[in-house]
C-alpha positions in Angstrom: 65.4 74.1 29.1 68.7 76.1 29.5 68.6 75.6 33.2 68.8 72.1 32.4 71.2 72.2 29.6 73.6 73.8 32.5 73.1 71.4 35.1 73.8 68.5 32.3 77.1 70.3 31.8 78.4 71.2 35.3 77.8 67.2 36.0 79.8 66.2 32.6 82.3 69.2 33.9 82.6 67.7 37.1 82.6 63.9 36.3 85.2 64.8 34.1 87.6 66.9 36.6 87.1 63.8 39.6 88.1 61.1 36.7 91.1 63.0 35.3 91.9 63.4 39.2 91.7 60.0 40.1 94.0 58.8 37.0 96.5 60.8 37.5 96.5 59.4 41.4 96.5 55.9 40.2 99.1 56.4 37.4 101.3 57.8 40.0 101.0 55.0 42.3 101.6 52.6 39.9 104.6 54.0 38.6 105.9 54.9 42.2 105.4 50.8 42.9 107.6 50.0 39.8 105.3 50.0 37.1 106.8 52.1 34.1 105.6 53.3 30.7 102.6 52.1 29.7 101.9 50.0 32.3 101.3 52.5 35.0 98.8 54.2 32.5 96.9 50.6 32.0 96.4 51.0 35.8 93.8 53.9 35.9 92.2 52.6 33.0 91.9 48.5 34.4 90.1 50.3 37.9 88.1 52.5 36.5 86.8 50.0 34.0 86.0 47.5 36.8 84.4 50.5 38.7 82.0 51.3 36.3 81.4 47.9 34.8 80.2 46.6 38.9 78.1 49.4 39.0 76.2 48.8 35.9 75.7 45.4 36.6 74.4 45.9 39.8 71.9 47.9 39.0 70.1 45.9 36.7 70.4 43.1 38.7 68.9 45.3 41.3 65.9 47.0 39.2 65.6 43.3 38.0 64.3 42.3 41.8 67.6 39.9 42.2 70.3 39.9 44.8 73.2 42.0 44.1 76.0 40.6 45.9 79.0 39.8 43.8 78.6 43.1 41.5 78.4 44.7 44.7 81.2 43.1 46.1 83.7 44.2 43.1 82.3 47.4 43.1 84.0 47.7 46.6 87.2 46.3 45.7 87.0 48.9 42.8 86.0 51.3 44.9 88.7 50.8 47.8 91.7 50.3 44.7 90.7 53.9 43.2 90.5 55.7 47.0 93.7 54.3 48.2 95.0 55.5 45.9 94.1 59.1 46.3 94.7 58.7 49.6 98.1 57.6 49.2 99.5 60.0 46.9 98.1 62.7 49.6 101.6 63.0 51.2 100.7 59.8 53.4 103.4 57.8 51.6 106.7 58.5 50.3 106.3 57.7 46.5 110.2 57.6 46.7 110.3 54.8 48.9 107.0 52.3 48.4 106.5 49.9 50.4 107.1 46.2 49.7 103.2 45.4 50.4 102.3 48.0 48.1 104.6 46.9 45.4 102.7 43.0 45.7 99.4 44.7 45.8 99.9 47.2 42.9 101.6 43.9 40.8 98.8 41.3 41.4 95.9 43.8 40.6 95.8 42.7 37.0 95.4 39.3 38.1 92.3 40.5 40.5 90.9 42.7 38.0 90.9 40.6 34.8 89.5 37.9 37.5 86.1 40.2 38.5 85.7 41.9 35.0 85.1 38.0 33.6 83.0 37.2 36.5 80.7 40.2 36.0 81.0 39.7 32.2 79.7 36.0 32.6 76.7 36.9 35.1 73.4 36.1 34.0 71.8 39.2 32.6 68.3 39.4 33.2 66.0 42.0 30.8 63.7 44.4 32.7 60.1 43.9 32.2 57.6 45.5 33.6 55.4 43.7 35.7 51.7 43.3 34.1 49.2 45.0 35.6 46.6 43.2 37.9 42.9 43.1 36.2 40.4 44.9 37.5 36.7 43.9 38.7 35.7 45.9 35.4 37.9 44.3 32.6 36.9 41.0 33.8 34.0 39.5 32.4 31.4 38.0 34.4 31.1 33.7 33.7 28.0 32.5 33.0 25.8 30.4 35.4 25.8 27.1 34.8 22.8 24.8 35.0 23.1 22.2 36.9 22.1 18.8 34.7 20.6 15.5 35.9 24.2 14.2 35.8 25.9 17.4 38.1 22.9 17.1 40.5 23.4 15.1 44.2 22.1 12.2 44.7 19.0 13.4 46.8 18.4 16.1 44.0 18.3 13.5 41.4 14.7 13.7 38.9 12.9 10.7 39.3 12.5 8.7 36.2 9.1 8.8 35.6 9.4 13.2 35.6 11.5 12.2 32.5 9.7 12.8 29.0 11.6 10.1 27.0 10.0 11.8 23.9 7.5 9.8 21.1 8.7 6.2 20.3 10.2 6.0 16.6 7.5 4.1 14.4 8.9 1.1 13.4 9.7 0.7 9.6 7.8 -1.4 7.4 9.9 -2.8 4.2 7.9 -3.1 1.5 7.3 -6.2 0.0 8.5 -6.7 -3.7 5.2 -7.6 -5.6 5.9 -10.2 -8.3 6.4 -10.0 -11.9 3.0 -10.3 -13.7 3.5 -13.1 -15.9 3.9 -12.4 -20.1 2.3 -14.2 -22.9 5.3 -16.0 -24.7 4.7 -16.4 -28.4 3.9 -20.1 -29.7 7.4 -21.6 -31.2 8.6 -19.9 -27.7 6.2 -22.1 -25.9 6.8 -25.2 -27.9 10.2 -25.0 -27.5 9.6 -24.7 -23.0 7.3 -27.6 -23.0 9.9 -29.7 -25.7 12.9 -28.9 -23.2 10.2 -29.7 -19.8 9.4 -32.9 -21.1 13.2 -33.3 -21.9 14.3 -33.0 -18.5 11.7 -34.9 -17.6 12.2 -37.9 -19.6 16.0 -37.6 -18.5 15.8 -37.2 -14.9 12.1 -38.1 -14.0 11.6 -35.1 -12.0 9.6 -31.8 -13.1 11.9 -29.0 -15.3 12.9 -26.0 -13.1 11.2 -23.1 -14.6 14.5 -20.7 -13.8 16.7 -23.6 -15.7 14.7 -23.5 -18.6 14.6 -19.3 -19.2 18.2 -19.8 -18.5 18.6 -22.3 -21.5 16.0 -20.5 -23.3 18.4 -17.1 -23.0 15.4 -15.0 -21.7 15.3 -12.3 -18.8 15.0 -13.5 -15.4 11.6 -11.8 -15.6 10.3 -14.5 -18.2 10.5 -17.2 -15.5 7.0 -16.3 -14.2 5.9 -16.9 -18.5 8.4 -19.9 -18.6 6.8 -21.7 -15.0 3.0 -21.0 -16.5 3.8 -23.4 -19.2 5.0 -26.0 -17.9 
């Protein structure tokens, strides 16, 4: 554990010492190239922030399985920015006298770097995920066999019809048939009164009563027209 602890630290210790290197480097040549006060500090920050940010994005694009090209390709303008500069504050150039290419590179670095940092801010971020595993022989269960029907069979296959058991024929139904009314002794005035309103009709229209019309003059059920048609 404290053997890791220290190699943590010497990294921190030694990320730390490169970066405060390379700022001061950049802050130099920026302010050598004309850019004063705070502007030649915005300088360090503005490349190392485009450093970082390309490398980020191209590793997830990376561990995400997809082409890395335009993260990649910042990351080396980044990259070549922050080691010229180092390089040129080694003595190789006289920070007294700058060049005049210099001076137009070091003035239209914003332009670049505010120009990649909204390209790489813009790119499509894809999340990791872990690919699923495959399933195994053992996790997959087996499918039943299906039996082939008459229908799924080939043509030379088929069952003939008469191997076919089409099963006992349903016995027809029978509706029973409604027995009639037995017929009910009416009471004398009851019969007077059919045989008076029979020989009514009769007399009227020359034709026999309707044994139905009379119960239905009479007021009785239509189960009294069996009683009503003996009468007449």
């Amino acid at each position: 554990m404290r053997a890791h602890l220290v190699r943590v630290d010497a990294v921190i210790v030694q990320a730390v010492i490169a970066g405060a290197l390379s700022f001061s480097h950049l802050h130099d040549l920026a302010a050598a190239a004309g850019q004063d006060g705070w502007k030649a500090w915005a300088y360090p920050v503005s490349v190392d922030l485009l450093l970082v940010a390309a490398w980020r994005r191209m590793r997830q694009q990376q561990r995400a399985g997809q082409a890395a090209g335009g993260p990649r390709l910042w990351f080396l303008v980044a990259l070549a920015a922050s080691l010229g500069a180092n390089v040129a504050t080694a003595g190789l150039l006289d920070l007294d006298d700058v060049p005049a290419w210099l001076r137009v590179t070091v003035a239209g670095w914003p332009a670049i770097a505010f120009f990649g940092g909204t390209l790489l801010a813009h790119a499509p971020h894809t999340p990791e995920t872990p690919a699923a595993p495959a399933p195994s022989a053992a996790d997959t269960p087996a499918e039943p066999h299906a039996v082939p029907s008459a229908v799924d069979r080939p043509d030379h296959e088929a069952l003939p019809a008469s191997s076919i058991d089409p099963g006992p024929a349903p016995e027809p139904t029978v509706e029973p048939v409604p027995t009639p009314a037995p017929a009910v002794a009416l009471p004398p005035a009851l019969v007077d009164r059919v045989r008076a309103l029979a020989d009514e009709h009769r007399s009227i229209t020359g034709h026999p009563a309707d044994p139905d019309a009379v119960r239905a003059r009479l007021g009785l059920p239509p189960s009294m027209t069996a009683s009503v048609a003996a009468h007449l």
